[in-house]
C-alpha positions as CSV (number, residue, x, y, z in Angstrom):
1,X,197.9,193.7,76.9
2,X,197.8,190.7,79.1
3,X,194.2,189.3,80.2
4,X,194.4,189.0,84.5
5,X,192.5,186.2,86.2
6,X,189.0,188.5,86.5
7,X,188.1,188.9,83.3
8,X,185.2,186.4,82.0
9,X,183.8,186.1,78.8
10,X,180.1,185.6,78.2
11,X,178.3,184.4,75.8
12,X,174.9,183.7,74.1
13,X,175.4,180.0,73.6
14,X,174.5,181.0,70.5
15,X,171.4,180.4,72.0
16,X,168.6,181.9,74.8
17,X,171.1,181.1,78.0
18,X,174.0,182.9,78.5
19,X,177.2,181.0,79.4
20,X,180.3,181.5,80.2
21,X,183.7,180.4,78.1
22,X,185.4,178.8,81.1
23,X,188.0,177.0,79.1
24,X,189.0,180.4,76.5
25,X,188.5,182.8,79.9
26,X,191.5,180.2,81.5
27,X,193.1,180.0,78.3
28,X,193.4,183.6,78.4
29,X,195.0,184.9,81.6
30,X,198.3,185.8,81.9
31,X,199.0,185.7,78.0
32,X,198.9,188.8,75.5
33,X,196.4,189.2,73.1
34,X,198.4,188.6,69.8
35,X,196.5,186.9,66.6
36,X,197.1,183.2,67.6
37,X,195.9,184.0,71.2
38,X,192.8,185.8,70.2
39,X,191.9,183.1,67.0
40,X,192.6,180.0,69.7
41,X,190.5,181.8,72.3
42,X,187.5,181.7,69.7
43,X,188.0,178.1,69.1
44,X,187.9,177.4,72.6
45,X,185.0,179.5,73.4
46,X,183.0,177.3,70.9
47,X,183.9,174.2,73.4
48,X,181.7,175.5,76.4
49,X,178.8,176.0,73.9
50,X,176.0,173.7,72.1
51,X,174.2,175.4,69.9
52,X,171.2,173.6,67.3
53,X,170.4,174.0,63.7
54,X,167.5,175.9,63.1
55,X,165.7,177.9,60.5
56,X,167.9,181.3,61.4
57,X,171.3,179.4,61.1
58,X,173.0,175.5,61.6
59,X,175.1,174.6,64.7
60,X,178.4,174.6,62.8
61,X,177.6,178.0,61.1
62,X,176.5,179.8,64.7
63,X,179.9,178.1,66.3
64,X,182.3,179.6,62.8
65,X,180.2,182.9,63.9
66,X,181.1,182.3,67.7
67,X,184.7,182.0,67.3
68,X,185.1,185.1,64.8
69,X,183.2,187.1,67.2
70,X,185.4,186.6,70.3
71,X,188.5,186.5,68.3
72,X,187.2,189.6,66.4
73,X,186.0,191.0,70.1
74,X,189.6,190.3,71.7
75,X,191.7,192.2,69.3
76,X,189.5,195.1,69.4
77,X,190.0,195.2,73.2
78,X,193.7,194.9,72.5
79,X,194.2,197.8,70.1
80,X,191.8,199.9,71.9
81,X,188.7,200.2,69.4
82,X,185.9,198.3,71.3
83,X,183.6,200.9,71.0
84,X,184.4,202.3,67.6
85,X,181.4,201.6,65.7
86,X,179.2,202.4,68.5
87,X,176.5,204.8,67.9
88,X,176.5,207.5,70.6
89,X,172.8,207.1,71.8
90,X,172.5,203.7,71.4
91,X,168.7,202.3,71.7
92,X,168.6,200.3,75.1
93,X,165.9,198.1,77.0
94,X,164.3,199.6,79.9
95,X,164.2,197.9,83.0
96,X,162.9,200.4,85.1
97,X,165.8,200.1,87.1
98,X,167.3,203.5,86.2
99,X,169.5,203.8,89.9
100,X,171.0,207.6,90.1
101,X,170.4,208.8,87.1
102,X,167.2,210.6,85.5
103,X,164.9,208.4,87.8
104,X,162.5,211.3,87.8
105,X,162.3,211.3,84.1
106,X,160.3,208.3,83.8
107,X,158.6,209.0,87.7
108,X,154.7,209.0,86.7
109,X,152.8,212.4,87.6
């Protein structure tokens, strides 16, 4: 599987903004997702990131983290298993915003 020029990868920071990983989503197109690719895609992603030490982890542990996630997340888009692991209800924030479907569900009466 080669990664095409719209795909973008976001992430956390580890922190409260969410960022994008310019220089691993450049890195990325046009090459196939083999081990090197996706392990050198983590490390990059960590480059467009700057996250702090604090009491739930330091800023070289959240980066190790960072980079085993998006490596970790890019080979299970490769071999097809992105969702395995996924419960099949999973718990989700309501925004209100619930568009075409079951809008009357949550309609006060």
């Amino acid at each position: 599987m080669a990664m095409k020029s719209s795909k973008r990868e976001s992430l956390w920071q580890p922190g409260p903004i969410i960022v994008h990983a310019r220089q691993a989503e450049t890195y990325l197109v046009g090459k196939r997702l083999t081990q090197d690719v996706c392990e050198q895609a983590g490390r990059l992603a960590c480059a467009d990131v700057n996250p702090i030490d604090d009491l739930r982890g330091s800023a070289s542990y959240r980066l190790a983290t960072l980079a085993a996630l998006v490596a970790d997340g890019l080979r299970r888009i490769r071999d097809g298993t992105q969702a395995e692991g996924f419960p099949e209800r999973p718990v989700l924030l309501d925004t209100g915003d619930h568009g075409d479907r079951a809008s009357t569900r949550f309609a006060p009466t």
